[in-house]
C-alpha positions as CSV (number, residue, x, y, z in Angstrom):
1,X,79.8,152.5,135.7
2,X,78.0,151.7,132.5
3,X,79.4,148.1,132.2
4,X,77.8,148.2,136.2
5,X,74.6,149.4,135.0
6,X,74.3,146.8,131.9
7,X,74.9,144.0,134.4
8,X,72.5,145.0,136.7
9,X,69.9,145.4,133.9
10,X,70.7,141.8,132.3
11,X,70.5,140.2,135.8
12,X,66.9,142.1,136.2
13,X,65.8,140.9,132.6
14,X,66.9,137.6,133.4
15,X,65.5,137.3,137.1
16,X,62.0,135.9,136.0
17,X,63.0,132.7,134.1
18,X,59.7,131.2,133.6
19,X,58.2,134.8,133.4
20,X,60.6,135.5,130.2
21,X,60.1,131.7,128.6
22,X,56.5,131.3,129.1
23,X,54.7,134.6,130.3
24,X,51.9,135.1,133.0
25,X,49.0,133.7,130.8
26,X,48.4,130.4,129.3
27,X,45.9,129.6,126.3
28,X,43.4,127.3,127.7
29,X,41.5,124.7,125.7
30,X,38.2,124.2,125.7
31,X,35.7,121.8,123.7
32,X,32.7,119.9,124.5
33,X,30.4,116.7,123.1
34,X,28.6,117.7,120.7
35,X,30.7,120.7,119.9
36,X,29.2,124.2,119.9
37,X,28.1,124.9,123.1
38,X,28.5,127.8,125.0
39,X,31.0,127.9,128.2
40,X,31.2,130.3,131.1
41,X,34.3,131.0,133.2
42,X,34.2,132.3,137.3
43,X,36.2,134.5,136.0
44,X,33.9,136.6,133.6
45,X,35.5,134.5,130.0
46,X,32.9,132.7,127.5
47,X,33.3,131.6,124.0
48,X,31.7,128.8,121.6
49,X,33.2,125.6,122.3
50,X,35.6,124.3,120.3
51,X,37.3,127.5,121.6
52,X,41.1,128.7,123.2
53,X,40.5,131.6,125.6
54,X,44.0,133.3,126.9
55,X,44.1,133.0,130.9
56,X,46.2,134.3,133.5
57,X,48.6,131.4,134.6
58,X,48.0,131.9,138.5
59,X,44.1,132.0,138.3
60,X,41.8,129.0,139.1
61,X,38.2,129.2,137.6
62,X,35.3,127.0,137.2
63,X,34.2,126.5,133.7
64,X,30.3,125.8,133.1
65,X,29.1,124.4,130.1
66,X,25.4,124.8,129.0
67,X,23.5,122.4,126.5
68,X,19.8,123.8,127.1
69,X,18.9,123.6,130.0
70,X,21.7,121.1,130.9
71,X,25.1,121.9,132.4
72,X,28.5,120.6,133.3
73,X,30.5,122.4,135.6
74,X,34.5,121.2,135.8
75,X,37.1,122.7,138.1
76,X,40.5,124.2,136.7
77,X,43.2,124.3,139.1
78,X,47.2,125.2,138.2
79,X,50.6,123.1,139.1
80,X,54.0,123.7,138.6
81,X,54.5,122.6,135.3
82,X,57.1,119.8,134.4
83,X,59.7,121.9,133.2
84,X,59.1,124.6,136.1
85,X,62.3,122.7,138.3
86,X,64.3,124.1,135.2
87,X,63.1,127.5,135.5
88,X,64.0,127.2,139.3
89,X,67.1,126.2,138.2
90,X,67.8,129.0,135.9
91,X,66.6,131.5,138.5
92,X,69.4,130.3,141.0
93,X,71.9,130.8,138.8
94,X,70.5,133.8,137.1
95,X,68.1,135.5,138.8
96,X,68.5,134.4,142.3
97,X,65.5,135.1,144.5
98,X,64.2,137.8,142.6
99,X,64.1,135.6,140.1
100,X,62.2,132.9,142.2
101,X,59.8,135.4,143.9
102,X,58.4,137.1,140.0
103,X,57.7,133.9,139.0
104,X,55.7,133.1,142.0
105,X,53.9,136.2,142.3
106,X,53.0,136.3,138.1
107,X,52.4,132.5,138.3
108,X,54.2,132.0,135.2
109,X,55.8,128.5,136.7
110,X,52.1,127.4,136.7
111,X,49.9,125.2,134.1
112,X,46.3,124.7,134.2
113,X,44.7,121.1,134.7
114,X,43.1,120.1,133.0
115,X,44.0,122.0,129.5
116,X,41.9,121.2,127.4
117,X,38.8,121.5,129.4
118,X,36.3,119.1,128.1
119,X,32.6,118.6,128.7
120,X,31.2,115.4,127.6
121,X,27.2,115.9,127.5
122,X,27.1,112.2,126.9
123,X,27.9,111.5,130.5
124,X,26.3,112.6,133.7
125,X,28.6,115.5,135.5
126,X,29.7,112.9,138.5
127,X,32.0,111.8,135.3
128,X,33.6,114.9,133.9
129,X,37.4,115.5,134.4
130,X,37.7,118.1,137.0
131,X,41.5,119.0,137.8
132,X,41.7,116.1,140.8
133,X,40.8,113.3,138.4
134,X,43.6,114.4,135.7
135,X,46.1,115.0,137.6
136,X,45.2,111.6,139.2
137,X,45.4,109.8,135.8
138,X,48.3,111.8,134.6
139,X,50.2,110.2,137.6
140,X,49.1,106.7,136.7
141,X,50.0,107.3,132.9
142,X,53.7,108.3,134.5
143,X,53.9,105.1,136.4
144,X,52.5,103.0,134.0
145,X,55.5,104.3,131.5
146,X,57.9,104.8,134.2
147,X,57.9,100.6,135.3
């Protein structure tokens, strides 16, 4: 019975892969040009930029950066990180699909895009780097290297 009872707890501390490597938050990044400018999260976070708040991994927000009267507003989405096909596959063999299912419902297979978050005042907000855009040039850089 107990050699029963400290298999079934390994196999429950081991279920969440990613949750156990990486946790369900992520610090994000943020800075700006010039530097010390106030930024706003959707989701109620603010500090003085250059700045690392601690995030949730599953939660999108909307960072808006303030220069005077002035703003820049950039998207932050999440994505399965790189290594988050390893943490599948340690799940499988591990964890199985209670495994797979706490790492989806924490998020903790998740990265946000962009990290860092950066505001550049010098340019006009049709040119900031909203998570679309990186993840766009973060798939050319991949090809670029990759041919």
């Amino acid at each position: 019975m107990k050699t029963f009872v400290l298999a079934a707890t390994t196999a429950a501390a081991l279920s969440g892969c990613a949750t156990v490597t990486k946790g369900t938050s992520e610090d994000v990044q943020f800075t700006s040009t010039p530097s010390g400018l106030k930024v706003e999260t959707s989701n109620g976070m603010h500090c003085t930029t250059p700045c690392i708040l601690r995030i949730e991994r599953k939660q999108k927000f909307v960072a808006t950066f303030r220069q005077g009267n002035a703003t820049r507003t950039i998207n932050v989405s999440t994505q399965v990180r790189e290594t988050g096909g390893a943490a599948l596959a340690g799940n499988i063999l591990a964890g199985g699909v209670i495994g797979i299912g706490i790492d989806a419902a924490t998020g903790s297979s998740l990265d946000h895009i962009p990290n860092p978050v950066h505001a550049d005042f010098s340019k006009p907000q049709s040119a900031q780097i909203n998570a679309a855009e990186f993840v766009r040039l973060e798939n050319e850089k991949r090809s670029k290297s990759g041919s």
